[in-house]
N, C-alpha and C positions, 0 to 999 in steps of 0.2 A: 385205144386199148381197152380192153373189155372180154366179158362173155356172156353171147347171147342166151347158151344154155342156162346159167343162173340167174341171169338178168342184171348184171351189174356193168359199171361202167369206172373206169382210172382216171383220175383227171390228176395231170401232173404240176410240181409248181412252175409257173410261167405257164402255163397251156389255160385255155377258157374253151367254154364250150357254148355253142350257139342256142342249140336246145337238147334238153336231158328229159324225155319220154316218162311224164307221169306216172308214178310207183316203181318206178327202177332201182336198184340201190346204187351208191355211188361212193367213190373210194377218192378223197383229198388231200392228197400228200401236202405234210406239212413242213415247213421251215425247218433245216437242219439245226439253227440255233434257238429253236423251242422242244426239241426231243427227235425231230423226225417225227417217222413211220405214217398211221394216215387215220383220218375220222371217216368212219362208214356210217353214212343214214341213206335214207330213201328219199327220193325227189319227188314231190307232188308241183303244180303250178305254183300256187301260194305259199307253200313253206316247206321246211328240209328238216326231218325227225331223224336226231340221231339213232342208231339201231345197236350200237353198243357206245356207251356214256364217256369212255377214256380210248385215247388214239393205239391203234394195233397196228402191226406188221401186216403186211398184202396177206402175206399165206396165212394168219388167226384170222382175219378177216374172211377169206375165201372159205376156209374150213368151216367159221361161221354159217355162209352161208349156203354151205352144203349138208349142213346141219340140219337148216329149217327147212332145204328142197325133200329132206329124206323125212320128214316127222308131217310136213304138209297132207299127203292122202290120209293119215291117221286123224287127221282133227276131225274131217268128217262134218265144217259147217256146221251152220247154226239152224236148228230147228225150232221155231216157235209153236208146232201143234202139239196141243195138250196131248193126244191121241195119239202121238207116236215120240212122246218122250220114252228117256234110257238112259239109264246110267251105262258108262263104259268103263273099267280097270285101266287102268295107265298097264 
């Protein structure tokens, strides 16, 4: 369960997953007898960065990350040449 368009993935309790595609985000339902709902980070090989710090609902979560698919072409990357720095207005 998943979407490709944002690039995330469900992983349910009692479900495991064989392999999770480095930088993907990933959604981990938790224990009904710790609060529920689920921890969002992103899966790299080596280690799992949470992407918001306390457990949310699927839909905060999704909305989450439809947040950052719509604000991404704005950031606009990193440039290091002196020569074509600029400031940009939020």
């Amino acid at each position: 369960m998943g979407s490709k368009e944002l690039g995330f993935d469900v992983v349910v309790r009692g479900d495991t997953r064989d392999y999770i595609k480095p930088g993907s985000y990933v959604f981990f339902q938790r224990e009904k007898e710790h609060g529920g709902g689920f921890w969002l980070g992103q899966a790299y090989d080596d280690w799992f960065g949470f992407v918001i710090e306390e457990p949310v609902s699927l839909r905060q979560g999704i909305e989450y990350l439809m947040s950052i698919q719509r604000i991404e072409p704005q950031l606009g990357g990193f440039h290091d040449d002196p020569d074509d720095f600029f400031l940009r207005s939020p």
